[in-house]
ZANUPA-209048 format. One record per residue (C-alpha): x, y, z; residue in one letter. Coordinates in steps of 0.001 Angstrom, whole numbers, padded with zeros to 6 digits. Layout:
% residues N
       x       y       z code
       X       Y       Z    A
...
% end
This chain:
% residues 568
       x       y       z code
 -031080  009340  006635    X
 -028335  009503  008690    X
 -024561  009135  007347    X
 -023146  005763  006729    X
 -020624  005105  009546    X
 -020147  008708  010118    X
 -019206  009464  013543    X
 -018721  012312  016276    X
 -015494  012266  016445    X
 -014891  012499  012554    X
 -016826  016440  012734    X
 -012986  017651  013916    X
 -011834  016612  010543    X
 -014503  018325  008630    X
 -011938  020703  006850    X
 -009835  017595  005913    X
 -012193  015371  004213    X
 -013821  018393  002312    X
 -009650  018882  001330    X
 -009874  015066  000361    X
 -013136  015293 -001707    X
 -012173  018565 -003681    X
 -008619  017154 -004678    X
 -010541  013715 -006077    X
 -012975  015486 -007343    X
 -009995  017615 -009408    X
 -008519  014452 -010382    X
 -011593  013191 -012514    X
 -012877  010929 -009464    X
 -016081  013231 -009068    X
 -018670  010544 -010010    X
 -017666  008396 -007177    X
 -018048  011612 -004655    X
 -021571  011821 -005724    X
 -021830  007792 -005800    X
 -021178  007931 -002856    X
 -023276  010766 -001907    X
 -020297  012791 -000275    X
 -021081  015885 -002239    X
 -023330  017001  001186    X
 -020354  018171  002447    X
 -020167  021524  000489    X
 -022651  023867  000153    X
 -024381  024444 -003153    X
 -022474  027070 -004382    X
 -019156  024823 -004117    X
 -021339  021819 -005739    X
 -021167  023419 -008930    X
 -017668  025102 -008561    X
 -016107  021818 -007426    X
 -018175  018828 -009128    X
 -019699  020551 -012542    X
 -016395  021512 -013900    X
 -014784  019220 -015870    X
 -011174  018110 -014085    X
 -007928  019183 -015695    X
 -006211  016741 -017824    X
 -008320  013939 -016929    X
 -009388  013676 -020507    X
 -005747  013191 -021851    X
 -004190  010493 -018776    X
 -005179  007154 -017391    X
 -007140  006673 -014221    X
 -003784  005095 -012845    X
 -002253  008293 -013178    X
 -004836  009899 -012000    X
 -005146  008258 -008807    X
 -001316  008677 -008338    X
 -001272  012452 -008646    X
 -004213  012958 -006119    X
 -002107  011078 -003758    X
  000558  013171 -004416    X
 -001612  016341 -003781    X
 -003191  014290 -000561    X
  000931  014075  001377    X
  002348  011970  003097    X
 -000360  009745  004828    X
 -001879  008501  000720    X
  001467  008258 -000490    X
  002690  005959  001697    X
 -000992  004440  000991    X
  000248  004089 -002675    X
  003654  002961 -001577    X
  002376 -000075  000084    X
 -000731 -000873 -002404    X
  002364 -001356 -005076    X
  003636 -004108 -003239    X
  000015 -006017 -003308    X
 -001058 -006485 -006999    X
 -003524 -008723 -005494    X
 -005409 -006228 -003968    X
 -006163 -004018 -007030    X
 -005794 -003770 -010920    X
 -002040 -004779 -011719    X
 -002025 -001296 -013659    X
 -002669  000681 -010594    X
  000146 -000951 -008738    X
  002872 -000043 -011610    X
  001796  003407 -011307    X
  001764  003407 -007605    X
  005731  002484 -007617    X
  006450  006221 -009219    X
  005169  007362 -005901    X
  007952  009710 -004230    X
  008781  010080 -001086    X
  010444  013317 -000956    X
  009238  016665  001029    X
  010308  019945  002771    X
  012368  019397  006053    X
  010729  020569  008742    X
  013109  022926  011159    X
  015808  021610  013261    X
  014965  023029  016351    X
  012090  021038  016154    X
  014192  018098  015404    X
  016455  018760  018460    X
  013406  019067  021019    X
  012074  015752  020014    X
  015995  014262  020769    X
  015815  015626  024182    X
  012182  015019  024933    X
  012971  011089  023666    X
  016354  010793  024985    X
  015754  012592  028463    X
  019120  014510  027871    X
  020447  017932  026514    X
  021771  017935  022911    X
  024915  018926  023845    X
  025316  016110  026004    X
  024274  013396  023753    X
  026587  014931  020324    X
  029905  016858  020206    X
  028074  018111  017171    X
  024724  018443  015257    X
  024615  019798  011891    X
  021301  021626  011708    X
  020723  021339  008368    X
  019439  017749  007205    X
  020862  015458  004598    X
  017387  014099  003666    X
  013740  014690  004090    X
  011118  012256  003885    X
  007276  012169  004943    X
  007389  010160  008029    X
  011351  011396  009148    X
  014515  013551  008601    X
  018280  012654  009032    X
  021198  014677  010460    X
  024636  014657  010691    X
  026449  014110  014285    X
  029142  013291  015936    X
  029454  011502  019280    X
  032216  012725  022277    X
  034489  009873  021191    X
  034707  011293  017368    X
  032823  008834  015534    X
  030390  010264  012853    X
  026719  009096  013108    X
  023199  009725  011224    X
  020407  010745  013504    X
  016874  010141  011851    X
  013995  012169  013511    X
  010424  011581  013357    X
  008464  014261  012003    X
  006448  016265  014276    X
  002976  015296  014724    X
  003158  013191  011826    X
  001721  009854  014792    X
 -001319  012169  014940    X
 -001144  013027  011229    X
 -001558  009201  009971    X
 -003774  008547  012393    X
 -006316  010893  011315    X
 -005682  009741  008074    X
 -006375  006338  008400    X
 -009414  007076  010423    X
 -010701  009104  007779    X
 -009741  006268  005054    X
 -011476  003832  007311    X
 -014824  005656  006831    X
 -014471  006171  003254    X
 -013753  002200  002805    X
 -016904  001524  004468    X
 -018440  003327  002914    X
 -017368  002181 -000408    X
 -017956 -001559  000588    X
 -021711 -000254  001541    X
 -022199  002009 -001230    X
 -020254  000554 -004358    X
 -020856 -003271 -004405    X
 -019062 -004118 -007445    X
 -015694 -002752 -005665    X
 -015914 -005503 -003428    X
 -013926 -007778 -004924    X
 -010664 -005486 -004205    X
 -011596 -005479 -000425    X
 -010935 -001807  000043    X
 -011266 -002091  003715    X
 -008887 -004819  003459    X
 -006208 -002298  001762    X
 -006656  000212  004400    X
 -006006 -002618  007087    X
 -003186 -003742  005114    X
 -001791 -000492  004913    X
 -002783  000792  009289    X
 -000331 -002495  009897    X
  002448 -001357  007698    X
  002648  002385  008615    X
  002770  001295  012210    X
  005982 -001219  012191    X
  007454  002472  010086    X
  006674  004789  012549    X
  007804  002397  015560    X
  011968  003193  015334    X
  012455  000791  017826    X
  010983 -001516  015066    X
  013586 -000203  012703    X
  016151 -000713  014970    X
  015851 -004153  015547    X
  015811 -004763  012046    X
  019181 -003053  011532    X
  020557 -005597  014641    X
  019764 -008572  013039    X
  020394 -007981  009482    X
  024158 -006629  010578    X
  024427 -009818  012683    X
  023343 -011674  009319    X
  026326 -010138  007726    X
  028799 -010313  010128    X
  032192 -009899  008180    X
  030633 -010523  005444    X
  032571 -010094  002199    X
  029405 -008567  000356    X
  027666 -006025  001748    X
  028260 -003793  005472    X
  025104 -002906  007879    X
  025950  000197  009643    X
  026248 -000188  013506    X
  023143  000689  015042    X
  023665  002854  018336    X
  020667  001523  020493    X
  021393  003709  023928    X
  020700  007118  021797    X
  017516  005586  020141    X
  014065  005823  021000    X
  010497  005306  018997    X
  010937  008462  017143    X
  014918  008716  017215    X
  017459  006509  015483    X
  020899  006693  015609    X
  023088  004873  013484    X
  026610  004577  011813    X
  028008  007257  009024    X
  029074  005305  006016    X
  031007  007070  003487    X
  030449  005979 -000307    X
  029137  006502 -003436    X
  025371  005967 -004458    X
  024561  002948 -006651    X
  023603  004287 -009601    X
  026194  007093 -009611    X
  027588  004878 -012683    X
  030208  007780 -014041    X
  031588  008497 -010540    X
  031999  004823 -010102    X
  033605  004147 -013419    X
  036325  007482 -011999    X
  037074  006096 -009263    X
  037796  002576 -010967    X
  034893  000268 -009694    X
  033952 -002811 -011573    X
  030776 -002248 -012363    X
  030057 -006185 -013003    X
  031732 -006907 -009435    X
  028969 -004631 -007538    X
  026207 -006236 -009960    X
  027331 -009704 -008356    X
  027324 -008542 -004669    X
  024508 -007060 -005109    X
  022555 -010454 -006197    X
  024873 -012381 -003970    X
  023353 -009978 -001176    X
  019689 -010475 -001635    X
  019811 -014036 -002222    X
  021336 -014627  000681    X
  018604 -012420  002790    X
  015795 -014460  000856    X
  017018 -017752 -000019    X
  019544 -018372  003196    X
  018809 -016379  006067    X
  014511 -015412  005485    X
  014736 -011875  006241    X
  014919 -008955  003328    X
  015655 -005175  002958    X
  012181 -004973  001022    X
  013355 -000822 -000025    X
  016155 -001628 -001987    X
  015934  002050 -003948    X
  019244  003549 -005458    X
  019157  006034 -002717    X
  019756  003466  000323    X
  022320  001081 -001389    X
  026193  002770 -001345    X
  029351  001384 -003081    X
  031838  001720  000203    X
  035922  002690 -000069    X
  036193 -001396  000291    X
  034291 -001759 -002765    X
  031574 -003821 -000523    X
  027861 -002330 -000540    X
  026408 -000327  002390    X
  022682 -000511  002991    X
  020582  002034  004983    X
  016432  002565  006119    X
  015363 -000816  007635    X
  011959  000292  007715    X
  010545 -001890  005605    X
  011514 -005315  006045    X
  010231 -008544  004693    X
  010515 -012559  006315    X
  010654 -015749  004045    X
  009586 -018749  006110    X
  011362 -021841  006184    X
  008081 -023399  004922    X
  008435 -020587  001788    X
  011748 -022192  001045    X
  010881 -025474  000836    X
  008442 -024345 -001748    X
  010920 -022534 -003446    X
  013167 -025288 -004063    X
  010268 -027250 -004777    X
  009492 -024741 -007827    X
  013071 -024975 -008925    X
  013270 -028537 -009776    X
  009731 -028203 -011250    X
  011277 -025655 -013521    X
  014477 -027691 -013746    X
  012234 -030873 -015171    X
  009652 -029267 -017015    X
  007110 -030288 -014372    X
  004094 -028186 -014788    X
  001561 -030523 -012486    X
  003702 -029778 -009587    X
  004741 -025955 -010157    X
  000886 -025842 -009836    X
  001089 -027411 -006725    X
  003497 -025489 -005834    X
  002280 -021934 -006454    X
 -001316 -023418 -004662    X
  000480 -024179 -001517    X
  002436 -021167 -001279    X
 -000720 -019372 -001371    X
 -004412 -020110 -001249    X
 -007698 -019939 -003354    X
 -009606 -016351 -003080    X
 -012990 -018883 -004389    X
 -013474 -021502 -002167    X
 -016237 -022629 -004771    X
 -014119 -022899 -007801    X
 -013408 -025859 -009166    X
 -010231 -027543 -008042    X
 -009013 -029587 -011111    X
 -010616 -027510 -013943    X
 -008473 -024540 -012220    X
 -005212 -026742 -011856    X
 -005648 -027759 -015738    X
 -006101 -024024 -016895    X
 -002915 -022699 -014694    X
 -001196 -025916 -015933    X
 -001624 -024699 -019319    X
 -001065 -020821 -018826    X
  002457 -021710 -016871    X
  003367 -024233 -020092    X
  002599 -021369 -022571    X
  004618 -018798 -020267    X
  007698 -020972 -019772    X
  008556 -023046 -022464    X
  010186 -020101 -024887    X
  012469 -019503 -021725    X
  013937 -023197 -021987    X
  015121 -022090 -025450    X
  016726 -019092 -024455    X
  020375 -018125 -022773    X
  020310 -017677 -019000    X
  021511 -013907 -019662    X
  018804 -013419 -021963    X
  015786 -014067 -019542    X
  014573 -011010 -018058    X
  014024 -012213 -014616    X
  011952 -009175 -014016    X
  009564 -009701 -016799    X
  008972 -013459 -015669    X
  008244 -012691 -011874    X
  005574 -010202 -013442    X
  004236 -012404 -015695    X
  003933 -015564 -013170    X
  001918 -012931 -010975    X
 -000348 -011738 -013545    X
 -001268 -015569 -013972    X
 -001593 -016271 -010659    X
 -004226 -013150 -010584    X
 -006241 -014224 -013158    X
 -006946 -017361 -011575    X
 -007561 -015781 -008156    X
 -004815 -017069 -006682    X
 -003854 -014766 -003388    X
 -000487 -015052 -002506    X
  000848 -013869  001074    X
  001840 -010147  001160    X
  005907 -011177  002208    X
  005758 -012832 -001537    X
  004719 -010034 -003114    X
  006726 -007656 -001178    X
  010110 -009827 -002707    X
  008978 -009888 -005724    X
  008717 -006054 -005919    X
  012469 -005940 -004290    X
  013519 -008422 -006957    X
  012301 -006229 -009858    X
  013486 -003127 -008343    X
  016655 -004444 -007712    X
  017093 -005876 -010491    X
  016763 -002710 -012368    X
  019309 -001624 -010654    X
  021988 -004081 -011583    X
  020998 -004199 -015172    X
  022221 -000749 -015508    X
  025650 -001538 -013818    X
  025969 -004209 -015592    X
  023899 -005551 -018899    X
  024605 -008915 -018689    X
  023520 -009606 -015186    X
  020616 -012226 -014350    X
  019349 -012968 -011503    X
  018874 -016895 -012266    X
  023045 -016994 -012195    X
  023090 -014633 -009146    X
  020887 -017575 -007332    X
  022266 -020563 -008607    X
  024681 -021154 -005327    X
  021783 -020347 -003427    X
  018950 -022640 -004680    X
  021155 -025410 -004985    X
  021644 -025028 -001214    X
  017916 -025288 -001019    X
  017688 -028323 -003451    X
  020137 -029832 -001497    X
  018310 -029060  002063    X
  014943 -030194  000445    X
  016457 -033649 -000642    X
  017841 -034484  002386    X
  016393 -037680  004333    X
  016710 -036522  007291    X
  015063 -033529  006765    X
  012186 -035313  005221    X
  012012 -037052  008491    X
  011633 -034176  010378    X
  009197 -032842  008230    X
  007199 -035785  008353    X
  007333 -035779  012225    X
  005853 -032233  012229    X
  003463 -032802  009934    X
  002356 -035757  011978    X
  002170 -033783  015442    X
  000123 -031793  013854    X
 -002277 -033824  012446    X
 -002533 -035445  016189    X
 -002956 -032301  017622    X
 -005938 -032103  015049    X
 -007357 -035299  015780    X
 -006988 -034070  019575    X
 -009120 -031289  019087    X
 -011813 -032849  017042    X
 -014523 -034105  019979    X
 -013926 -030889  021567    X
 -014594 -028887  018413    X
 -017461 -031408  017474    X
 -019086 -030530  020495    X
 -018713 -026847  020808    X
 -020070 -026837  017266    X
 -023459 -029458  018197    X
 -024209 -027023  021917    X
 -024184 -023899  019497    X
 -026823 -026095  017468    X
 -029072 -026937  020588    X
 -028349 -023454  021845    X
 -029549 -021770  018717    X
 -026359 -020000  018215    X
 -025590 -020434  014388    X
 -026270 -017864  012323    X
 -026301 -017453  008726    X
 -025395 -014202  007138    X
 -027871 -013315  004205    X
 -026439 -010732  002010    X
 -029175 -008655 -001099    X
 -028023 -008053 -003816    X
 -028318 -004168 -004997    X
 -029698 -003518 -001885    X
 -027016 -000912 -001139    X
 -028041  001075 -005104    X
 -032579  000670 -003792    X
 -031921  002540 -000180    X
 -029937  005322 -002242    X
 -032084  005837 -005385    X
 -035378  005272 -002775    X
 -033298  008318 -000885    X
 -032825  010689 -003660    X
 -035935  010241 -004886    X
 -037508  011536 -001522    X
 -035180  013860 -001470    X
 -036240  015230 -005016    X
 -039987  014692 -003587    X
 -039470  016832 -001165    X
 -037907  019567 -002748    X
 -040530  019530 -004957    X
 -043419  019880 -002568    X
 -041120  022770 -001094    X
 -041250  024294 -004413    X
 -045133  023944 -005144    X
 -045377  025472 -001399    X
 -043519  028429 -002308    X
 -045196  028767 -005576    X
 -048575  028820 -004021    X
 -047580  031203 -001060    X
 -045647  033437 -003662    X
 -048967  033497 -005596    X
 -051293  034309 -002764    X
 -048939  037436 -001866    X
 -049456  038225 -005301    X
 -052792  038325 -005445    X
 -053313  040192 -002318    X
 -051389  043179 -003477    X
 -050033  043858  000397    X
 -046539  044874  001207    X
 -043741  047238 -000508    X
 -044365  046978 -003992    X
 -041601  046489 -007378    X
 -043065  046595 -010693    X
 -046551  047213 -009054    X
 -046106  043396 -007675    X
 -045323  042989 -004048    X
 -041612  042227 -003535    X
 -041681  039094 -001479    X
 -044138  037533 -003934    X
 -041130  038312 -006248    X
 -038651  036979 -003916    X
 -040527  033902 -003535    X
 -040844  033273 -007242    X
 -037359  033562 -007626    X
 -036663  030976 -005094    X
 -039062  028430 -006688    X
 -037629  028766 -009846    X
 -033913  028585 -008768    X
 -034831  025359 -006729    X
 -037104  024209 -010176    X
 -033858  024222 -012166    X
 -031694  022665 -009463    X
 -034183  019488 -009628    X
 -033992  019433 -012806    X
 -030494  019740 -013532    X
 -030320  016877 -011338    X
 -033238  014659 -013033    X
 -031477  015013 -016048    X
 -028004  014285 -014729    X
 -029084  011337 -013942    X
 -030378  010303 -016612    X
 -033710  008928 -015885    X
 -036969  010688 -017005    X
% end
């Protein structure tokens, strides 16, 4: 039977799927190789070298883990996988998605010279006429890109972040290859449907592309800078968009002092409670005022600058609120605010949507109702600056898993900056919470939402739309009754455990047939026995011998199999 979804074009990448399979096979993931029947790809020596000996450590930590350090052995393309996956609990087991956010992004540099062909190639100009300097030896190294120090002919200092080398061809290859495998899984493993594996490797092909587009990145950097403009808070380097290009960004030096460099900040006399406050006053207003987010905010791309505001840097990763998301979260506010768990429901419904379309609306409503009431009401008892904020944005979004609620990725992608961030100001400052740090901010939004004449326009959107609905209705009514005359529905059937039959009725032939092998050489062996002909060892013809040998090699590769399997 001929490979699931296995095509030409994947026999070039032989060596790097057999690298994939040993490595998960290391990690204690060996029973899905041979689930999924990829174990054809070695040869049968290497079978019982790679699959029959028990992986290291696998015994002593969590799958979780597991996973994590085989994408760490797999580079850059499955830890940026990882990276991404931790921003969408709703894709997989919440557990896999804490471990997922250990994932580093840190590697070798590649060499400069490489660095400096891809600026000319890009840039259509000699190095030396583009920088009055370039310091070949980068500042940072990262899977996808590298930064150097510059400086342009009119003296001002400047970053230059270069795409690694091949690393467009890299990913791709990648992906292609991870797009097999989740087909393959979908066909192969039924009960991993529910986490839509394909689905993750989509969600993921979208990401990585925005990351590897610098352009992309670029135009980020514009309009969060304009979003700041002498601002009080926080400084967006200037982005210099005439030496830029898809793989090339260069962008303003700013001098300062990491984040979470606490002892140099408390030297050089920093309040550490003052850069706690900008820091919420920063991301509030990305999320809550303007809809547009650094979604990376790690220690090492926040700086404390000589004006004691914060510098931000990497705008690869972005994420958008809608206006539509804002209304919502007002609305959740003043549910909060009044107790009101019938409309936080509501709420957290509308920002999302239901994964089961056959699930019972108001039996689900009551059972959230209830699971929100039991969550929230010790926090109405508490101090403000005794709520971990953290804690409760993971605990709302275990809830709204359990009840299969899917919310869009942009939410989830705050809600990991939130908790990352918030981490971060915690250790500056103990007493920080983020409910304070919002307070200007969602009153704004409470105000905006309980304005008349924003109701009005609301309500004149929502009715164009509903007229543009009603519009479309005959037309859509009779598309839908020529498809009916035309025979042109169809109705997708899908069997159960069909997927486990073909591969059980395939081994089994498979064992079938290497049994009838084996009787054939036993019965040829026998008759060159018998016969007496041919060089002789023992008095017994050798390749009588030689055939015995065989048969009883293949005899005890059946049956280590039979009874591997367990069934007799």
């Amino acid at each position: 039977m001929p490979f699931f979804g296995f095509r030409k074009r994947h026999f070039r990448d032989l060596p790097r799927i057999g690298r994939i399979i040993a490595v998960a096979s290391r990690h204690g993931f060996g029973h899905l190789v041979e689930q999924l029947g990829l174990q054809r790809f070695f040869s049968l020596g290497r079978r019982i070298v790679t699959f029959k000996k028990p992986p290291l450590l696998a015994h002593r930590i969590s799958a979780p883990e597991r996973l994590r350090l085989m994408f760490e052995d797999l580079g850059p393309t499955f830890i940026k996988l990882g990276q991404v996956l931790a921003c969408r609990p709703d894709m997989l087991p919440i557990d896999y998605s804490r471990e997922f956010l250990k994932l580093t992004d840190s590697v070798a540099p590649f060499p400069s010279e490489e660095a400096k062909k891809i600026i000319e190639e890009d840039l259509k100009a000699p190095i030396g006429s583009l920088f009055a300097s370039f310091d070949d030896i980068p500042v940072a190294a990262a899977s996808i890109a590298q930064v150097h120090r510059a400086t342009l002919h009119d003296n001002s200092e400047v970053m230059v972040k270069v795409q690694r080398p091949h690393i467009v061809h890299t990913i791709e290859r990648d992906i292609s290859i991870m797009r097999w495998l989740a087909d393959l899984i979908e066909a192969q493993i039924p009960e991993m449907a529910p986490y839509d594996v394909p689905g993750m490797v989509d969600e993921f092909a979208r990401t990585i592309k925005r990351e590897l587009d610098f352009f992309i990145e670029a135009s980020n950097a514009v309009q969060l800078r304009k979003n700041f403009h002498h601002s009080s808070v926080l400084y967006v380097p200037r982005i210099y968009t005439d030496l830029s290009s898809k793989r090339v960004l260069v962008l303003e030096k700013i001098e300062g002092i990491r984040i979470d460099e606490y002892e140099r900040l408390d030297r050089e006399g920093y309040s550490r409670k003052e850069i706690a406050r900008k820091g919420g006053a920063a991301f509030f207003k990305m999320v809550l005022q303007d809809g547009f987010f650094h979604a990376d905010p790690h220690p090492g791309n926040i700086f404390v600058l000589v004006d004691g505001r914060l510098g931000l840097v990497d705008f690869g990763i972005m994420g958008r609120v809608t206006e539509e998301n804002m209304e919502h979260f007002a609305s959740i506010f003043l549910a909060l605010a009044n107790h009101d768990y019938d409309s936080l429901v509501r709420q957290y419904v509308d920002l999302g949507f239901l994964s089961d379309t056959s699930v019972d609306i108001e039996q689900f409503q009551r059972e959230m109702k209830e699971d929100l009431a039991e969550l929230l009401e010790p926090y109405y008892v508490m101090q403000v600056k005794q709520i971990d904020f953290g804690a409760y944005i993971d605990r709302v979004t275990n809830i709204l898993l359990r009840h299969r609620l899917k919310l869009p990725s942009n939410l989830y992608l705050m809600d990991k900056s939130l908790i990352t961030l918030e981490g971060i100001l915690k250790q500056l400052d103990p007493d920080f919470n983020y409910f304070e740090a919002a307070r200007p901010y969602v009153a704004e939004l409470v105000r905006r939402r309980r304005n008349p004449f924003r109701a009005a326009q609301n309500m004149k959107k929502n009715m164009a739309e509903f007229v543009d609905a009603f519009a479309l209705l005959p037309r859509q009514i009779k598309a839908t009754f020529r498809k009916v005359t035309q025979g042109d529905i169809r109705i997708n059937v899908h069997h159960e455990e069909l997927h486990h039959l073909i591969r059980d009725i395939d081994r089994s032939s498979n064992r079938l047939s290497f049994s009838v092998i084996t009787a054939a050489i036993i019965v040829a062996s026998s008759i060159i026995i018998h016969s007496g002909q041919g060089p002789l060892l023992f008095g017994l013809p050798i390749f009588g011998l030689i055939g015995y040998v065989i048969a009883a090699l293949l005899g005890m590769w059946i049956l280590i199999g039979i009874l591997r399997s367990g069934q007799l």
